[in-house]
C-alpha positions as YAML, in Angstrom:
chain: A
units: angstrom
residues:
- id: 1
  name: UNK
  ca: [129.62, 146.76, -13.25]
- id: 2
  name: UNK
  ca: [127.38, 143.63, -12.45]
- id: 3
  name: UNK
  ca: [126.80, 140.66, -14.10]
- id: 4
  name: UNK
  ca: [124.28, 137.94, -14.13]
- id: 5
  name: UNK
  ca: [124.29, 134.71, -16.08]
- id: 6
  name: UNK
  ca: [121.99, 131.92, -15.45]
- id: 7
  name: UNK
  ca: [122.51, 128.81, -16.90]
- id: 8
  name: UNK
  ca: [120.22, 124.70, -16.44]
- id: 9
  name: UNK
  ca: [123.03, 122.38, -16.61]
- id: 10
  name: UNK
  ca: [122.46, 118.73, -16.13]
- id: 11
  name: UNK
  ca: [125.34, 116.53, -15.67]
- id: 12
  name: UNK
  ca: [125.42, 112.97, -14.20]
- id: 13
  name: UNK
  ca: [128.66, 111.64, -13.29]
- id: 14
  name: UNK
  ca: [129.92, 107.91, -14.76]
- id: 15
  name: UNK
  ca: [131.13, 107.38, -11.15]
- id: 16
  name: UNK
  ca: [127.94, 107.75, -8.66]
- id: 17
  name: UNK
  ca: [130.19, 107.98, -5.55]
- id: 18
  name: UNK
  ca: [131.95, 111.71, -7.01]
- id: 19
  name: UNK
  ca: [130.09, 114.63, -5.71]
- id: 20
  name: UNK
  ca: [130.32, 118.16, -6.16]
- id: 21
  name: UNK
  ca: [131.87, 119.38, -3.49]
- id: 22
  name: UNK
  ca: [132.85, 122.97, -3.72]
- id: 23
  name: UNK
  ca: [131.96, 125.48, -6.55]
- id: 24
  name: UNK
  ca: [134.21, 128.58, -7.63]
- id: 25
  name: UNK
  ca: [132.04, 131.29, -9.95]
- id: 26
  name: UNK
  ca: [134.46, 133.08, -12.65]
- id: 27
  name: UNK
  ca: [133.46, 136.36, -13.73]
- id: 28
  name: UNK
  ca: [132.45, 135.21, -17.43]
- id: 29
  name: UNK
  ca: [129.47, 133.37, -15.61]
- id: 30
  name: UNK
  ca: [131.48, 129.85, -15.89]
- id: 31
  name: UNK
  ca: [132.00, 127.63, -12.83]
- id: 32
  name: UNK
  ca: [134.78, 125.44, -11.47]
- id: 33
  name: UNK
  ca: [133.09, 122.70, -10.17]
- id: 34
  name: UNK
  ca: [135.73, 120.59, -7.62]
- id: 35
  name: UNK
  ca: [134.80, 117.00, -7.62]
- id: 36
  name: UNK
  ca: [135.73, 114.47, -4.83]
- id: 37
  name: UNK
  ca: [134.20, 111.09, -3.36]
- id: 38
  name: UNK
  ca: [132.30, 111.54, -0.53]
- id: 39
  name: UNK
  ca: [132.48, 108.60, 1.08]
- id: 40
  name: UNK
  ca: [135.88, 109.27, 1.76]
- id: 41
  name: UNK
  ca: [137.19, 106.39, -0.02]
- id: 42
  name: UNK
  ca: [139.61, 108.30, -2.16]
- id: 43
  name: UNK
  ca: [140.59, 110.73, 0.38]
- id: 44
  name: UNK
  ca: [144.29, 109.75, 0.07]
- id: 45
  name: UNK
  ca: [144.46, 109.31, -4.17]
- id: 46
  name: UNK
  ca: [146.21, 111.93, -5.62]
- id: 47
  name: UNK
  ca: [143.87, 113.18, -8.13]
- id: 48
  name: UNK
  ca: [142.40, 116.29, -8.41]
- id: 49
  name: UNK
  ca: [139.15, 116.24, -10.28]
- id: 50
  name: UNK
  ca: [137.13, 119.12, -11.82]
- id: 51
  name: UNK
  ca: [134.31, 120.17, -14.04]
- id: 52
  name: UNK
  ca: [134.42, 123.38, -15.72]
- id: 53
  name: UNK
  ca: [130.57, 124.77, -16.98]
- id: 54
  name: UNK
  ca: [131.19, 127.28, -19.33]
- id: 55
  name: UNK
  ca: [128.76, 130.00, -19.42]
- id: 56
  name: UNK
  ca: [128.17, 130.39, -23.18]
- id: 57
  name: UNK
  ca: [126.34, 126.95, -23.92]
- id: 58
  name: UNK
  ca: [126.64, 124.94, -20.70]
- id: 59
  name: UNK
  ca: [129.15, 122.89, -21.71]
- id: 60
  name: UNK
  ca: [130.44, 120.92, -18.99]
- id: 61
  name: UNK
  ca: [134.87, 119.55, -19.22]
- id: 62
  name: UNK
  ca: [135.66, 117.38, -17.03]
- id: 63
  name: UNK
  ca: [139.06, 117.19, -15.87]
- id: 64
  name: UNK
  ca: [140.68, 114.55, -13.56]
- id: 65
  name: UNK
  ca: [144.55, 114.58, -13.16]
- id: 66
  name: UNK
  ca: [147.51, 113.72, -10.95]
- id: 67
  name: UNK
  ca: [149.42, 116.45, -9.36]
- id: 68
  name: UNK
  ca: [152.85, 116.38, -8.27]
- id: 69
  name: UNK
  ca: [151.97, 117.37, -4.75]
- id: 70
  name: UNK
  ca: [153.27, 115.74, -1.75]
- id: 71
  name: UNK
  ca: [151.04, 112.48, -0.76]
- id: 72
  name: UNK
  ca: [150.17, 114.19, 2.76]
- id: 73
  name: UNK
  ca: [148.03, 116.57, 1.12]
- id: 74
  name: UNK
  ca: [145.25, 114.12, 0.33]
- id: 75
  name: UNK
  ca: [145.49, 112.33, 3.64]
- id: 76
  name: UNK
  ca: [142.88, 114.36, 4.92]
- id: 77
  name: UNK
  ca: [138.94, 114.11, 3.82]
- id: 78
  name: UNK
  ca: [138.70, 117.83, 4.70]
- id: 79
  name: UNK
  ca: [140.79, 118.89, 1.52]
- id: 80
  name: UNK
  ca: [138.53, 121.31, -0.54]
- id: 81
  name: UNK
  ca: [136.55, 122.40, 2.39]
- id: 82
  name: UNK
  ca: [134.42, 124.95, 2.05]
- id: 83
  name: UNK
  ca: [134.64, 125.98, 5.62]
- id: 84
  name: UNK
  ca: [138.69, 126.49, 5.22]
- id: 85
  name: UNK
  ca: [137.71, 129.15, 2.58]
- id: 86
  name: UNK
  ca: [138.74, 132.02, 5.45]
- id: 87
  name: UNK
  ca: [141.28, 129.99, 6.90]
- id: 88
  name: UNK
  ca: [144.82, 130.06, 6.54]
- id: 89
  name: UNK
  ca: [147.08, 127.58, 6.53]
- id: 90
  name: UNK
  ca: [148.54, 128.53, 9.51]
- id: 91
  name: UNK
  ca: [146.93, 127.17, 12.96]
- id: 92
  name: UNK
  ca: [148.43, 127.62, 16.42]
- id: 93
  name: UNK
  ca: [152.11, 126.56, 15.45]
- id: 94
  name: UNK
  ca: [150.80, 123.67, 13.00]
- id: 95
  name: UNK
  ca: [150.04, 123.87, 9.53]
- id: 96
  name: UNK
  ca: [147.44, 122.34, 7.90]
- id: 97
  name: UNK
  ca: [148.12, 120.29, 4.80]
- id: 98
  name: UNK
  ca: [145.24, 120.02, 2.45]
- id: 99
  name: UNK
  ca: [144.87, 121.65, -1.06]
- id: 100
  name: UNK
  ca: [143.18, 124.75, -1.81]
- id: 101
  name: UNK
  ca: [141.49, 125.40, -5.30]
- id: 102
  name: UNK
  ca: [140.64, 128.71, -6.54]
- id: 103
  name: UNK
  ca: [139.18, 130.46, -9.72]
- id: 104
  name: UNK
  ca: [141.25, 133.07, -11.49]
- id: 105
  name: UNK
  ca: [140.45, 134.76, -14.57]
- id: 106
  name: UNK
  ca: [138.43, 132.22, -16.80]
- id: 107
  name: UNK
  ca: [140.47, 129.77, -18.46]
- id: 108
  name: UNK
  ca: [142.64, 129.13, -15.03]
- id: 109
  name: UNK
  ca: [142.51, 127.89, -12.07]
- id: 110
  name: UNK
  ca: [145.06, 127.99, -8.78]
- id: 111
  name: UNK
  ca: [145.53, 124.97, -6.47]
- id: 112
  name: UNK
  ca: [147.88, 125.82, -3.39]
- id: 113
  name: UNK
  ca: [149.25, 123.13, -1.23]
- id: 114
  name: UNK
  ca: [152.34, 122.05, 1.68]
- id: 115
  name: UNK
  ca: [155.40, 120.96, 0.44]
- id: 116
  name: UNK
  ca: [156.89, 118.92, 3.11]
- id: 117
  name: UNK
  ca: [161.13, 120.64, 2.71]
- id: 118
  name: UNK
  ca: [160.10, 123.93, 4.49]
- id: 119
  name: UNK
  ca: [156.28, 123.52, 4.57]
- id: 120
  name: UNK
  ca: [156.10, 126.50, 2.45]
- id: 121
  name: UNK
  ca: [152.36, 127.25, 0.48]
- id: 122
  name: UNK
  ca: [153.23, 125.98, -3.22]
- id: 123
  name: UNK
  ca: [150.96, 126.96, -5.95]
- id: 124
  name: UNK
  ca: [149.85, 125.41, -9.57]
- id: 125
  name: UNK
  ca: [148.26, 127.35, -12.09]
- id: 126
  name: UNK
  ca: [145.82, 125.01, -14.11]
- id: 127
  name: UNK
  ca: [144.44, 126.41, -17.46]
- id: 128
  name: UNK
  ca: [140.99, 124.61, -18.52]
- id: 129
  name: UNK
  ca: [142.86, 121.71, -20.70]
- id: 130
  name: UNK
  ca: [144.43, 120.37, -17.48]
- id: 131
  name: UNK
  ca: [147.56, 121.72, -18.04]
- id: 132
  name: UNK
  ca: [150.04, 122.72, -15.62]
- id: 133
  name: UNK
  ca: [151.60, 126.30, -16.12]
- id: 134
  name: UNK
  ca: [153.69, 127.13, -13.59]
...
């Protein structure tokens, strides 16, 4: 089965420092759209920000929430990078903290992250209101 959805979308952000940064195709033809600064000013605020496009009408939510992840998380400018995609958390002996966002099955999202007690991968399930699940 293939599908094939193609959308214009125009969307300016209030803030002109926030970026798209990493985008995450559903299977509906809607997007998660990860949002960060950068300029790296925010690299340590613990907010998670997001734009879903749905793929009916190009309507574009944004989200931006706090997470109750640990702090170390967002120390790092290289959260969300697109190059860690194929990368596990796991380097030499060393983990790497940084979160991870990923689209499930439209309407939800997953964001994985350290915990600092056992440095154990946590995960959040996100539905599209900005709601945490689980």
């Amino acid at each position: 089965m293939q599908y094939s959805f193609e959308i214009n979308v125009h969307y300016a952000e209030g803030n002109p420092e926030l970026q798209a940064f990493r985008i995450e195709p559903y299977i509906d033809g809607s997007a998660l759209v990860v949002v960060k600064n950068l300029y790296g000013k925010d690299c340590s605020e613990p907010i998670l920000r997001f734009r879903i496009i749905h793929s009916t009408n190009g309507t574009i939510i944004p989200i931006d929430m706090s997470l109750p992840v640990p702090d170390f998380n967002f120390n790092s400018c290289k959260y969300f990078n697109k190059s860690d995609e194929n990368v596990e958390y796991d380097i030499g002996v060393e983990r790497q903290p940084g979160l991870r966002v990923y689209s499930l099955t439209p309407g939800y999202l997953l964001v994985t992250y350290l915990n600092t007690t056992d440095v154990a991968v946590f995960g959040l399930i996100i539905n599209w209101q900005g709601e945490i699940l689980s």
